[in-house]
C-alpha positions as CSV (number, residue, x, y, z in Angstrom):
1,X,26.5,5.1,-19.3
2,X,23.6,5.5,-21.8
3,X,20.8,7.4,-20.7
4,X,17.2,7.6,-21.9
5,X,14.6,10.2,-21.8
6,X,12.4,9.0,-18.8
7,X,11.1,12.7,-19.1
8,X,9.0,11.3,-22.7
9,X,7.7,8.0,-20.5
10,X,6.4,10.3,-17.2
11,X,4.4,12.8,-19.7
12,X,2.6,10.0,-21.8
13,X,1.9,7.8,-18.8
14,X,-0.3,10.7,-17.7
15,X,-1.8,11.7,-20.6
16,X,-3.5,9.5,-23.7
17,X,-1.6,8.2,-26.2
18,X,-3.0,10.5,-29.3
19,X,-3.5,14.3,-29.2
20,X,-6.7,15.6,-28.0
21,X,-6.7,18.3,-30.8
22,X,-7.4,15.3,-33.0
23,X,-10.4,14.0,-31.7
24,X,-14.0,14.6,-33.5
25,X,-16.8,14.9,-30.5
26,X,-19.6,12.5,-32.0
27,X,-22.6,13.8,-33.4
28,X,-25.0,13.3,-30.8
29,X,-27.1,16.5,-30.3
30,X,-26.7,17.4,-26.8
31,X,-30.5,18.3,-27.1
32,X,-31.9,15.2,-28.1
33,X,-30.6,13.6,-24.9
34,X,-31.7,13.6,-21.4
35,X,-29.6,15.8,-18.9
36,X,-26.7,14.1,-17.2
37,X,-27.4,12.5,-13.9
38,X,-23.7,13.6,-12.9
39,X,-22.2,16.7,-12.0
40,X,-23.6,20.2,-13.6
41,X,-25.0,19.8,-17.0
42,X,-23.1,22.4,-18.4
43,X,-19.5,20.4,-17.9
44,X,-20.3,16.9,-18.6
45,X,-22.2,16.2,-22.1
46,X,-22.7,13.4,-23.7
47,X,-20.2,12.2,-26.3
48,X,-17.8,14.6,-24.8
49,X,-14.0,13.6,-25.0
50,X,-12.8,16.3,-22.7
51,X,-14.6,15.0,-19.5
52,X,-12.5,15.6,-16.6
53,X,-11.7,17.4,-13.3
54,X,-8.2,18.9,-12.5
55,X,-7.9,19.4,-8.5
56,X,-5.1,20.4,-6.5
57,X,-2.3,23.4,-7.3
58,X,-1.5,22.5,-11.4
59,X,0.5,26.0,-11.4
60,X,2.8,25.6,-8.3
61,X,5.2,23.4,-7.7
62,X,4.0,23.6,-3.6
63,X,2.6,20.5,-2.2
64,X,0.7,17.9,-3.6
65,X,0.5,17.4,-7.7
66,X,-3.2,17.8,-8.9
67,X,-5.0,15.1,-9.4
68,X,-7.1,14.5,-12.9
69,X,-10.7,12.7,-12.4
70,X,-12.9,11.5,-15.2
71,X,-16.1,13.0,-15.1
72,X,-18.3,9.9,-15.4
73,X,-21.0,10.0,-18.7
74,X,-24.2,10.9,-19.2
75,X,-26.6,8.0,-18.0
76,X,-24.3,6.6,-15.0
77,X,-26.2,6.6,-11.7
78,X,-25.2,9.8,-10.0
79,X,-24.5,7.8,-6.6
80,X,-21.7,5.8,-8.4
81,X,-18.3,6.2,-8.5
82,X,-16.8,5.7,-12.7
83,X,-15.2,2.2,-13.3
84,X,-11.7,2.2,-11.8
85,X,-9.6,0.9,-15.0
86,X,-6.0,-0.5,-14.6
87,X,-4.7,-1.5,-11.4
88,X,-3.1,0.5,-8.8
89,X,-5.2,3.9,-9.3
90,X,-7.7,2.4,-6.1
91,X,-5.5,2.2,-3.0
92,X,-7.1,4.9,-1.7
93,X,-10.0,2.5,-1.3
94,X,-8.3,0.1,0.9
95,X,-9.4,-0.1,4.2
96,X,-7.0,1.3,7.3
97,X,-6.0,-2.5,8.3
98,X,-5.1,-3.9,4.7
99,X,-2.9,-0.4,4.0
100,X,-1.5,-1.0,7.4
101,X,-0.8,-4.7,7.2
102,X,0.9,-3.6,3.5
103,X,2.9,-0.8,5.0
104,X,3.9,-3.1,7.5
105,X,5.2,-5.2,5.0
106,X,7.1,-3.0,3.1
107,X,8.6,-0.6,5.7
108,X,9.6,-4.3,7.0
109,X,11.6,-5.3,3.8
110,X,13.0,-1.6,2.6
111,X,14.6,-1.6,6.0
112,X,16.6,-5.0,5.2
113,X,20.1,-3.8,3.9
114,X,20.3,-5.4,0.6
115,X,23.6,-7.3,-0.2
116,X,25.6,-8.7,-3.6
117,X,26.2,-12.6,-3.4
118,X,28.9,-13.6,-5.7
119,X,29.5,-10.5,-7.1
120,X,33.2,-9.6,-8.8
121,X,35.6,-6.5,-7.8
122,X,35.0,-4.9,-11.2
123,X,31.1,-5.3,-11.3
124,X,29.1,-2.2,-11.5
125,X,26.4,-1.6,-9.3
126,X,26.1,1.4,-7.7
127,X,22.1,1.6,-8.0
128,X,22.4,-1.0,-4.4
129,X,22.3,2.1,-2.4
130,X,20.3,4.7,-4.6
131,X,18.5,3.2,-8.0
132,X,17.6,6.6,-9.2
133,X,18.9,9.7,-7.1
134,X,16.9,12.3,-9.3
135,X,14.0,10.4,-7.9
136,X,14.6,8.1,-4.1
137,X,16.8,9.6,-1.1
138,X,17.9,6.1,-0.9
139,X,18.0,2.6,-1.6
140,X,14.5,2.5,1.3
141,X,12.3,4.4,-0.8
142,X,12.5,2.5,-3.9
143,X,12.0,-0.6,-1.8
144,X,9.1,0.6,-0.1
145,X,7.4,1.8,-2.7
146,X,8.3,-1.9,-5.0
147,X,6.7,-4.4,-2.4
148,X,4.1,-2.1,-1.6
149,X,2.5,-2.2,-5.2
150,X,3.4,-6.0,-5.1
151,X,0.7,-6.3,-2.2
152,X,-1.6,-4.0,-3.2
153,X,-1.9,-4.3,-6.4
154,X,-0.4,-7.9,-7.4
155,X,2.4,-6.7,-9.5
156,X,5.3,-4.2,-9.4
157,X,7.0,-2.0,-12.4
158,X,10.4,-1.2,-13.1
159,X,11.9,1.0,-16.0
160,X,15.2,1.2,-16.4
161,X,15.9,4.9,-17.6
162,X,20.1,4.3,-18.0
163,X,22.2,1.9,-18.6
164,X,26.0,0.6,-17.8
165,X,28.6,0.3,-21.4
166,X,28.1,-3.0,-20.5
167,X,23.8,-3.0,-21.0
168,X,23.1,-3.8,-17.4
169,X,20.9,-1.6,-15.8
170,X,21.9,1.5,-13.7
171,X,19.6,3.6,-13.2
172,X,16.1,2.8,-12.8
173,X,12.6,3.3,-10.8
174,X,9.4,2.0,-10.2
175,X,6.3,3.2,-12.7
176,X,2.7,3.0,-11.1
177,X,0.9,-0.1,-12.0
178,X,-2.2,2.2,-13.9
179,X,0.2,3.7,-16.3
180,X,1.1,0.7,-18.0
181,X,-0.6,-1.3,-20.8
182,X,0.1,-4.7,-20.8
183,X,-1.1,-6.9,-24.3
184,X,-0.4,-10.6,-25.0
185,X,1.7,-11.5,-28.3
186,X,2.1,-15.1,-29.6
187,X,2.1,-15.4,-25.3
188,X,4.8,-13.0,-24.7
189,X,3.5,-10.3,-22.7
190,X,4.2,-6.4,-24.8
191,X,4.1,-3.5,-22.5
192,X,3.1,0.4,-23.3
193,X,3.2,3.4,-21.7
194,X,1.2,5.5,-23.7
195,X,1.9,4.7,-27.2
196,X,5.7,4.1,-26.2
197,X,6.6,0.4,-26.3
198,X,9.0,-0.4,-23.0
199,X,9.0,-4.1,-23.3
200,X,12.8,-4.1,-23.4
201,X,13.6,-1.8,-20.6
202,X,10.5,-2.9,-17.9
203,X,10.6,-5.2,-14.9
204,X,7.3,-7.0,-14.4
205,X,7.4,-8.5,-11.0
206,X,4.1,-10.6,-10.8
207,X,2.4,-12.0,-7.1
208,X,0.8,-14.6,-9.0
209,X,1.1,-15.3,-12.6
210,X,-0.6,-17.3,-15.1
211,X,0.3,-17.6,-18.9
212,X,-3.0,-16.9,-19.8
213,X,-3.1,-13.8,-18.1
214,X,-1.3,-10.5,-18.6
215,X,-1.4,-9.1,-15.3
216,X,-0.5,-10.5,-12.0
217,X,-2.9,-11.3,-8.9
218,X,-2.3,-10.2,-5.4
219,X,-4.0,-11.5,-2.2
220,X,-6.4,-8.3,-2.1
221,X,-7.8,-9.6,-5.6
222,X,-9.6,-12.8,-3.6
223,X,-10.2,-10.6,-0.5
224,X,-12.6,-8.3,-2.2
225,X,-15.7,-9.2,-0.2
226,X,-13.5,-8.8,3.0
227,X,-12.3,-5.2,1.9
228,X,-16.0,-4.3,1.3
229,X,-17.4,-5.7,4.4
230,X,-15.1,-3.7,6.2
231,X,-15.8,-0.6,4.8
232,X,-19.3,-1.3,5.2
233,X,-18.6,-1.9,8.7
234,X,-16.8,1.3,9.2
235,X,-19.4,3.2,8.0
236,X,-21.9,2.1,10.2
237,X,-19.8,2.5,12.9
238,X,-19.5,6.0,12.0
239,X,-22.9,6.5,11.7
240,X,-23.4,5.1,15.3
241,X,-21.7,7.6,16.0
242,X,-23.2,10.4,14.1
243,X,-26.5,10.1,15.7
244,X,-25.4,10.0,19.1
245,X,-24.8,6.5,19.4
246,X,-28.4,6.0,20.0
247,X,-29.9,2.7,19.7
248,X,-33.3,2.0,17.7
249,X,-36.4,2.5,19.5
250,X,-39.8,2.9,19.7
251,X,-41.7,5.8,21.8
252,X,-44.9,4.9,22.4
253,X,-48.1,7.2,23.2
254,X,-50.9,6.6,25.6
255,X,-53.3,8.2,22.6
256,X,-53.5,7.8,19.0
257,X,-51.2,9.9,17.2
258,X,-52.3,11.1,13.2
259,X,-49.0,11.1,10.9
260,X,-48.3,14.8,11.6
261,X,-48.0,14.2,15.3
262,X,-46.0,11.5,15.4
263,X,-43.2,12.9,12.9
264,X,-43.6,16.0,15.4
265,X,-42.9,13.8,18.4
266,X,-40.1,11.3,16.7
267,X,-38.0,14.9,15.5
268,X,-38.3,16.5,18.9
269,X,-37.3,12.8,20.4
270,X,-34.3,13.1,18.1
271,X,-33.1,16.7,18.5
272,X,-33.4,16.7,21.8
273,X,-30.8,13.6,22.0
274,X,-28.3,14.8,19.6
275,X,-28.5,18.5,21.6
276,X,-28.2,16.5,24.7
277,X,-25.6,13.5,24.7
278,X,-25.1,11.8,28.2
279,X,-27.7,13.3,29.8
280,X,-30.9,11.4,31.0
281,X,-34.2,11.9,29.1
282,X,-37.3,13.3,30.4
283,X,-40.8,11.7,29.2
284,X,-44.0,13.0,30.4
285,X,-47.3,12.8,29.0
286,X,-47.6,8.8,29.5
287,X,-45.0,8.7,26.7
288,X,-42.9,5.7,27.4
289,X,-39.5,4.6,25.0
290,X,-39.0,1.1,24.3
291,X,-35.5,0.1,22.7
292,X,-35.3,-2.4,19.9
293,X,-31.8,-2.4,19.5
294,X,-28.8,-4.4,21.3
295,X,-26.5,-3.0,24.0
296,X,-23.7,-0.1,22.2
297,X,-20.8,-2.9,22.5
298,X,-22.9,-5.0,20.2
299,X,-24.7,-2.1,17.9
300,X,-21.0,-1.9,17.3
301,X,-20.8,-5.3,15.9
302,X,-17.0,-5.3,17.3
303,X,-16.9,-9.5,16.7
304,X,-17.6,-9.3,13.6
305,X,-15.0,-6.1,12.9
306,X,-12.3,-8.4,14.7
307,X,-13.0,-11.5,13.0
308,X,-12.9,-9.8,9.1
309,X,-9.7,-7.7,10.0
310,X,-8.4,-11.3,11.5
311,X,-9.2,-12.5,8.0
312,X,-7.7,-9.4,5.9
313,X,-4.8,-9.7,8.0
314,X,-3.9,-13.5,7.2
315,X,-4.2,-12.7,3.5
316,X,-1.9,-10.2,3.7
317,X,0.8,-12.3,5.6
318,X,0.6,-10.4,9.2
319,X,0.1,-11.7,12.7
320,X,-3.1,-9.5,13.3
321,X,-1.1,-8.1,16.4
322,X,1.4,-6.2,15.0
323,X,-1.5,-3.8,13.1
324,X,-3.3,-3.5,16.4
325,X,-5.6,-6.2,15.1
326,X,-6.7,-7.8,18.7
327,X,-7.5,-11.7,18.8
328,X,-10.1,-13.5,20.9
329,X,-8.2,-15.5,23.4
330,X,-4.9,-15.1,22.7
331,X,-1.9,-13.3,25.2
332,X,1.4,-12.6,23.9
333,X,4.4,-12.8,26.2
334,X,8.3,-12.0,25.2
335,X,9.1,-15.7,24.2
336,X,6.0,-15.9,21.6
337,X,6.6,-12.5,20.4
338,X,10.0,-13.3,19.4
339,X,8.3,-16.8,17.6
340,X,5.9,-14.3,15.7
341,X,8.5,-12.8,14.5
342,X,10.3,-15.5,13.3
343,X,7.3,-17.0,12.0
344,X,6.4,-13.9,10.7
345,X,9.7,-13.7,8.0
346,X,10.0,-17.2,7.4
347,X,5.8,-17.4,6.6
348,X,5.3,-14.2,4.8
349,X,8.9,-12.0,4.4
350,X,11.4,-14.1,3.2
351,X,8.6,-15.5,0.1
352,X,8.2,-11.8,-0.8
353,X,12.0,-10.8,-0.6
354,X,13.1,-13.7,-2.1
355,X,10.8,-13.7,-5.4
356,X,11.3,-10.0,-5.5
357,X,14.9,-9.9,-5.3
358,X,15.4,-13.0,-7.6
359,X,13.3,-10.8,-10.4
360,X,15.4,-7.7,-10.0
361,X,18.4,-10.0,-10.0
362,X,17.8,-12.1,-13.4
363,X,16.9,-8.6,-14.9
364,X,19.9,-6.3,-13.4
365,X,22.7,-8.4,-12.8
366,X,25.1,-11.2,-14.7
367,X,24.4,-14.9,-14.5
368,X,25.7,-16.2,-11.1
369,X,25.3,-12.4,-9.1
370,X,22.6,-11.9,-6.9
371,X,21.2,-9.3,-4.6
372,X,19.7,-10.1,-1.3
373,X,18.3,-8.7,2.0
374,X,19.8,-9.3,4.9
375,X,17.1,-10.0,7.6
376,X,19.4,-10.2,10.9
377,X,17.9,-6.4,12.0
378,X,14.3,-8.1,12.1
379,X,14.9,-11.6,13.7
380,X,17.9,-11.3,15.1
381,X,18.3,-13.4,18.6
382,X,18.9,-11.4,21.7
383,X,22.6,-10.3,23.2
384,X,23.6,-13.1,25.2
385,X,22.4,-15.8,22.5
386,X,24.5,-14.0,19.7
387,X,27.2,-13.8,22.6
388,X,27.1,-17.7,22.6
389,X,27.4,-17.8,18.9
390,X,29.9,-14.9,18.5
391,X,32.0,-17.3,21.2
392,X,31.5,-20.4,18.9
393,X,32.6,-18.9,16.0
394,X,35.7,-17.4,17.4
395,X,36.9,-20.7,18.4
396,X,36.1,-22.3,15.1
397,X,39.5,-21.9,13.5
398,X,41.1,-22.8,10.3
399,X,43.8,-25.8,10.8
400,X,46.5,-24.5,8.1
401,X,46.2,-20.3,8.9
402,X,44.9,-20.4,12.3
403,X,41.8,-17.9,11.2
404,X,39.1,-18.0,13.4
405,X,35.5,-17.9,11.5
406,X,34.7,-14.6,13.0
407,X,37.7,-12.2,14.9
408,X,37.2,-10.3,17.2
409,X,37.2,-7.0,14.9
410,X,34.2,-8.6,13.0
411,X,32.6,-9.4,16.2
412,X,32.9,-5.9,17.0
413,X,31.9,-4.2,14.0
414,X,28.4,-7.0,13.7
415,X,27.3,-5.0,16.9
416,X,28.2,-1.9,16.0
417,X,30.9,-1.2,19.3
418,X,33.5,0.0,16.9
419,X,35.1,3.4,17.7
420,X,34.4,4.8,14.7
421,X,34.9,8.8,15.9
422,X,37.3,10.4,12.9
423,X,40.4,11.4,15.0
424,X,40.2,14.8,13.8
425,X,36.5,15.5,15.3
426,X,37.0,16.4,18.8
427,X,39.8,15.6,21.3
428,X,39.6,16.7,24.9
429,X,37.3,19.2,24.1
430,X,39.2,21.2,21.9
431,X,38.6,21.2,17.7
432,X,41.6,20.7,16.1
């Protein structure tokens, strides 16, 4: 096996490519420029190549690695957030239903037991049940974490960091989508992490590809305006809330009020509201409150929240139910949850598994071997319809050997009824 030092590729995919003792800071004489309208002016300066935030522990190995923000440059409106550059590096932006409709997704298809079709006796392939154990418990994790960047982010990574005497991959992970440079040569895509060139030992598993384009393009990319509205949506909700929930109004006075008076009147209105939620307001004085807002369900704007999350939902391939997404008119009873399901892997699963698996496939296996997912956990029929079939199969039985299809040992170890205690556990009782 021939191993290669991942440990170079993790440093320069989160650092820069050159040394930062090399860089000149331009000339620009901080004085001859206005103040920065972000952050203090004594840490961000114009033309400064340093500009950036460590958070988090970076001297512990405890909890959560720090995180490195660019400090955005002199000029940028102080209310904006920097560009976000690369894809991948703004999940956190996603909205609670498109992460849960993604993690839905993925914990779905990690779950799927994946399978060799066609393989030989002597093939190597022991990453099936861990692809890198210095990195993944298990065969789940790097699943998880491959079709959820091929949602999010419309394209997934892999780097093969050892390899079998015979080239074929054996170890391997998958690289966050921001770390890699992707450049277009005489149309062949060249990939860099850092200033290391990985073209020969990365997997680029694409959503939806064009020649023209480097990168791929996932669902999210259309659904933009959707992701924003909802976010918008939340916020106002959350500021509903904030103030008390209380609805725009008008208080109106039996005298004319100068501009002092009525500010005076409008803060007492609203202290007194925020210091008193659920209790009944007392107006004296002829002053009389008039709302101008609709009813709390509608301030809300709970259609409209339903109908974009309806609509975030279909792009990601998810019956909007399964997310806790509720539906205007629509009941679900066993026999149509069983049908979602079904339609559910055949729709939006079995696309995703299948292109994903047929990439790593062509890229870590020999011509005719394949690696698949075996779906029977997720739409598997109930006990007494696989009984029927089980019974079918058992019949079924070959006219020179006499072999049934399916004996009644495989029966028994397809749903799990096996005794499959070691003898030497327990027996009556007493540890032998």
């Amino acid at each position: 096996m021939v191993w290669l030092d991942s440990g170079v590729i993790f440093r320069r995919s989160i650092r820069p490519p050159y040394d930062p003792s090399d860089i000149t800071p331009n000339t620009n004489p901080p004085g001859s420029v206005p103040p920065s309208t972000v952050g203090p002016d004594q840490l961000v300066r114009p033309g400064d190549p340093h500009g950036l935030t460590i958070t988090g522990p970076a001297d512990t190995g405890a909890g959560s690695p720090p995180r490195i923000i660019p400090s955005a440059w002199s000029g940028w409106p102080a209310g904006w957030w920097p560009p976000v550059w690369g894809g991948g590096s703004n999940l956190s932006s996603l909205t609670d239903t498109a992460w849960m409709c993604i993690d839905y997704n993925a914990s779905v298809l990690s779950t799927m037991p994946p399978y060799l079709v066609g393989a030989g006796t002597g093939l190597s392939a022991d990453w099936i049940n861990n692809p890198d154990p210095e990195l993944y418990t298990d065969w789940h994790e790097f699943a998880k974490q491959l079709f959820f960047d091929y949602q999010a982010v419309g394209e997934s990574f892999v780097l093969v960091t050892a390899r079998y005497a015979t080239g074929w991959p054996a170890r391997f992970h998958v690289v966050p989508p921001w770390t890699v440079a992707i450049t277009m040569l005489g149309g062949r895509r060249r990939y860099l992490i850092g200033d290391i060139d990985v073209t020969d030992a990365i997997l680029h598993i694409r959503y939806s590809s064009s020649v023209a384009y480097p990168h791929g393009t996932g669902p999210l990319e259309v659904g933009q305006a959707r992701l924003v509205a909802s976010q918008v949506l939340a916020q106002y909700v959350t500021g509903v809330a904030a103030s008390g929930g209380i609805p725009s109004s008008i208080l109106q006075h039996p005298e004319e009020l100068s501009a002092t008076q009525a500010a005076e009147l409008q803060a007492q209105w609203v202290q007194a509201r925020l210091s008193t939620l659920g209790e009944p307001a007392v107006l004296s004085g002829g002053v009389t409150w008039q709302a101008t807002q609709m009813n709390p369900k509608d301030m809300a704007l709970i259609e409209l929240q339903q109908m974009n999350d309806t609509r975030i939902c279909s792009l990601l391939g998810v019956p909007p139910f399964l997310v806790g997404v509720q539906e205007e008119g629509t009941s679900m009873t066993y026999r149509n949850v069983l049908n979602v399901f079904d339609q559910h892997w055949r729709a939006s699963l079995r696309p995703k598994a299948e292109a994903v698996m047929a990439a790593l496939s062509g890229w870590a296996l020999p011509r005719g071997v394949s690696v698949e997912l075996n779906r029977d956990a997720y739409v598997e029929p109930d006990p007494y319809v696989r009984a029927q079939t089980y019974q079918i199969l058992n019949a079924i039985v070959d006219p020179v050997t006499g072999t049934p299809v399916l004996s009644v040992q495989q029966i028994q170890q397809a749903e799990r009824i096996t005794n499959s205690t070691p003898s030497d556990d327990l027996s009556g009782g007493v540890l032998k």
